[in-house]
N, C-alpha and C positions, 0 to 999 in steps of 0.2 A: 690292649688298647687304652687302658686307663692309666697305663704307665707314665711319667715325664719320658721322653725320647730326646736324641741330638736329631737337630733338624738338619740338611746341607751341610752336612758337616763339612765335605768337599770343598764348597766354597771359599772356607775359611785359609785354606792353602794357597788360594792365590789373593794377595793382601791387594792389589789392585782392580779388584771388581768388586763393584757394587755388590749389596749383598739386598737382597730381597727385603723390603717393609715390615715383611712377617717373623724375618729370623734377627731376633736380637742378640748381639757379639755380647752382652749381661748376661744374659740367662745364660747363655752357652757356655761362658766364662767360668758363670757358678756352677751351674750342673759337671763343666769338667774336673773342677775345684773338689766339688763333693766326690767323684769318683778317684779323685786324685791322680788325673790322665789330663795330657794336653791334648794340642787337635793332632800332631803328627802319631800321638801313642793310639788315639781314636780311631783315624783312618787305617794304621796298621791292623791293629787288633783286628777291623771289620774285615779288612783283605784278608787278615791270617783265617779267619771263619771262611772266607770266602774257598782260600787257598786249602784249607782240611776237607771241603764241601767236594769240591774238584777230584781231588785225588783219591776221597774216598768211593765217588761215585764211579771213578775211571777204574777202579779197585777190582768194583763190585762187576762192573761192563766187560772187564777184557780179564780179569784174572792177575794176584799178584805177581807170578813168574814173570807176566805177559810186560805187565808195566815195571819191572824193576829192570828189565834191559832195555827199556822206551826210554828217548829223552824227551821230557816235554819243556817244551819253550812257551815262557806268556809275552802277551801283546797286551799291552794298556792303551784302553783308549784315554783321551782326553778331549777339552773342550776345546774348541777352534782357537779361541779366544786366549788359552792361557798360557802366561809367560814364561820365561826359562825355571825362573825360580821355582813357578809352582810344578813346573814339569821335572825340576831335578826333586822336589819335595815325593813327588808319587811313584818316582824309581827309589827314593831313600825308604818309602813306606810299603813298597812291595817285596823292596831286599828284606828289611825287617819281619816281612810278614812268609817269608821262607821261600820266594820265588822266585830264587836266586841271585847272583851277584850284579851289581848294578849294571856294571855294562853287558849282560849277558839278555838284561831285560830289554824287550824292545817296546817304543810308546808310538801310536798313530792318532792322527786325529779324530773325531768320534764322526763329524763327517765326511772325511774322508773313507774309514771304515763302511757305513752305513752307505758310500757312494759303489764300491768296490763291488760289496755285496748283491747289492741291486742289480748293478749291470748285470755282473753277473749271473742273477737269477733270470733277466729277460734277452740274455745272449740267447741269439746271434739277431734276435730277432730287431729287423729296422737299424739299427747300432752305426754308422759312420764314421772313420775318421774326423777331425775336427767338429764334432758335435758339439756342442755345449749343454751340460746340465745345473740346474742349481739344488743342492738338495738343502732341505730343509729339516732339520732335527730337532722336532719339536718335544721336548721333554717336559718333566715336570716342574721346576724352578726357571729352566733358561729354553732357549728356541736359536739354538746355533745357523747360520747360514754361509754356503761357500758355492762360490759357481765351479767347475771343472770342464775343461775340454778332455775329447776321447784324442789319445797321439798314437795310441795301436791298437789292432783290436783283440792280436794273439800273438804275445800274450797281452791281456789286456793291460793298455796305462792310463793313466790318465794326468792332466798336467793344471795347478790353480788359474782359473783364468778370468774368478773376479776376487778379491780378497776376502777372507771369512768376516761374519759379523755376526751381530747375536745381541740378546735382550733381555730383560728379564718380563718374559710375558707367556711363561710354562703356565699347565693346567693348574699348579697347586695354586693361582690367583685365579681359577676357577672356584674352587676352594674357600677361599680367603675369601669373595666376593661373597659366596653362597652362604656365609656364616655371617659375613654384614647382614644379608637381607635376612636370616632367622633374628638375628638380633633385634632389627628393625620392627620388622613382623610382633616379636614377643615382649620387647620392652626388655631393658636390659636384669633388671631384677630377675625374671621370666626364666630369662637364658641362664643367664649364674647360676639360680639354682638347678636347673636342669644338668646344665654342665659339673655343679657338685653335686647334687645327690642322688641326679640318674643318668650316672656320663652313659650306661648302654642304650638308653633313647636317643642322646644325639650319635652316638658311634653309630647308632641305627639308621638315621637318618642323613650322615653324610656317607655311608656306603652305599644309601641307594642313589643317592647325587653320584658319587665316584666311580661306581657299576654301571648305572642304570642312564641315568639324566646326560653325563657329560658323553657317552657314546652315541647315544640314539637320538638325544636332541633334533628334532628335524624342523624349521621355520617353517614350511609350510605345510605341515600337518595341523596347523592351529589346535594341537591338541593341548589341555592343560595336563600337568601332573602331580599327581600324589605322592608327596614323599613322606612317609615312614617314620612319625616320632609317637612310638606305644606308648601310653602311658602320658601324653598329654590333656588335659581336659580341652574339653569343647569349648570355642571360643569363637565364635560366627565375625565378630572386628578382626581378629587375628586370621582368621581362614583358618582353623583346626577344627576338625570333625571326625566323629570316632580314629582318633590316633591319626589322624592324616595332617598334613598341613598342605593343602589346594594353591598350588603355582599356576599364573595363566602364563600362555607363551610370551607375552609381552615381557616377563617377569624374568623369565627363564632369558629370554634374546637381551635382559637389560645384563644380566650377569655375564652371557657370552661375548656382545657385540664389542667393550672396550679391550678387550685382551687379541679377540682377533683380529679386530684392525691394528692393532700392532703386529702381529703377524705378518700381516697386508702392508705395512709401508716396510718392514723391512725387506720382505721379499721384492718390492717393487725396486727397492736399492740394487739389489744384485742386478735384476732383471736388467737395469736401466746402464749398471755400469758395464757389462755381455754388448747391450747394443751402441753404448760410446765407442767400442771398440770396432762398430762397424760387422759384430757378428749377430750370431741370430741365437734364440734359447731354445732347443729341441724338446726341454720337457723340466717338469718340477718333480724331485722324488721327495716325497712326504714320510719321513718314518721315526722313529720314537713314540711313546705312552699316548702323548696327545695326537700326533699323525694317526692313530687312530680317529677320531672324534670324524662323523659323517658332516657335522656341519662346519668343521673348518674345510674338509673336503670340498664340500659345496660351495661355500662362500671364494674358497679359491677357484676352483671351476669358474664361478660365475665371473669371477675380478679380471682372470686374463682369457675370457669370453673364448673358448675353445669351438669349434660349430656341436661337437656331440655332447651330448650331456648324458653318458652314461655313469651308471652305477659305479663307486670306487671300486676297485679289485678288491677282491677278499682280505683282510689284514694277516700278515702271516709272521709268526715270533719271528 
């Protein structure tokens, strides 16, 4: 954890999107510089770990006889959003990283993937011809969006039927927000040194933010919460007591509320361009890192006022 790291490094293959606040295209530059790799050698490398990870695991599962007469074929996802270029750059970085020849690779969209899936998991139940869904792929850096109609049901298709969009309003600006407010909280001197001479008190204290806080958040529990910095002295202005730093919910909903309503207007784009066409929206599928989080659950429950208000489904990998 105390390591420097490449942050998104992804993003950097498609040179026309914005790139997040927090990731600077300097530091990336140098840290690639110091390794003496570019971003194409970077992302290969991590696919080639990915790629050794796969095959050794499939090794250990089915047996090597079993798998040296299997052919395995990959599928890469990508982001709705990304253009030829960077799409031919992730088939030139998966060839490189041993998963065969370029045109053998095949690439899908990551919501499209992530729509496929779903349906599939809640077939046959309810399902229609001409349905429309919009799913929502809420990740960590970006929050992809694409509407779909169902055109069959078996086998299943499905066909775009509002155009993808997408934003940069991922949980790591959960993240990024939650480190303003320690900052704020501690006074910047405070934080630096913490950050250099006791990086495992804040690793300590943004895992239980990244575990703990961004899952279960719930607005009307009014409860506050404790996060986790050992080794802080007590500071009753700063709210830190034995090794605690005491969030109230107000505190906590100031960090969630600006990133989810950006969730909330872009969804409401899909939604709105489904009913220009005169159709109707059957349902929202919620899934990625942050499609986890209960309170963006909730908050979107609440936004397109559904009459039940039950519980999310279970979260399931």
């Amino acid at each position: 954890p105390e390591e420097p790291r490449l942050k998104c490094i992804k993003l950097f293959l498609d040179r026309n999107q914005k790139l997040p606040h927090f990731v600077s295209p300097l530091d990336t530059a140098a840290h690639l510089r110091q390794c003496d790799r570019t971003v194409m050698d970077a992302v290969s490398d991590y696919l080639g770990q990915i790629y050794t990870h796969t095959m050794e695991t499939l090794n250990r599962r089915y047996g090597e006889s079993f798998m040296a007469m299997t052919k395995v074929e990959f599928v890469l996802t990508v982001p709705a959003v990304w253009s030829d270029s960077a799409k031919n750059a992730t088939l030139q970085a998966a060839e490189k990283a041993g998963m065969g020849k370029k045109h053998e690779l095949r690439l899908i969209s990551e919501p499209e993937a992530a729509m496929l899936h779903a349906l599939k998991t809640v077939q046959p139940h309810n399902l229609k011809e001409g349905d429309n869904f919009v799913i929502c792929d809420a990740g960590g850096g970006t929050v992809d969006l694409i509407g779909y109609k169902i055109t069959q049901l078996s086998p299943l298709r499905v066909e775009e039927s509002a155009v993808g969009t997408g934003g940069l309003c991922g949980s790591a600006f959960l993240n990024f927000r939650f480190e303003e407010h320690v900052k704020e909280r501690l006074g910047m001197d405070r934080y630096l040194s913490m950050r250099n001479k006791k990086p495992k008190t804040w690793m300590m204290g943004l895992k239980y933010f990244e575990e703990f806080v961004k899952r279960n958040y719930n607005e009307d529990e009014q409860q506050e919460v404790n996060v986790p910095f050992p080794g802080l002295p007590d500071d009753e202005e700063a709210g830190i007591d034995s090794g605690f730093m005491v969030m109230s919910t107000q505190q906590v909903k100031a960090i969630f509320d600006p990133v989810i309503d950006e969730v909330l207007k872009l969804l409401d784009g899909q939604v709105d361009a489904i009913r220009a066409k005169g159709d109707t929206v059957s349902g929202i599928i919620l899934v990625g890192g942050f499609g986890q989080s209960n309170h963006l659950y909730n908050r979107l429950k609440s936004h397109f006022n559904t009459s039940s208000s039950s519980a999310p489904p279970a979260y399931s990998e």
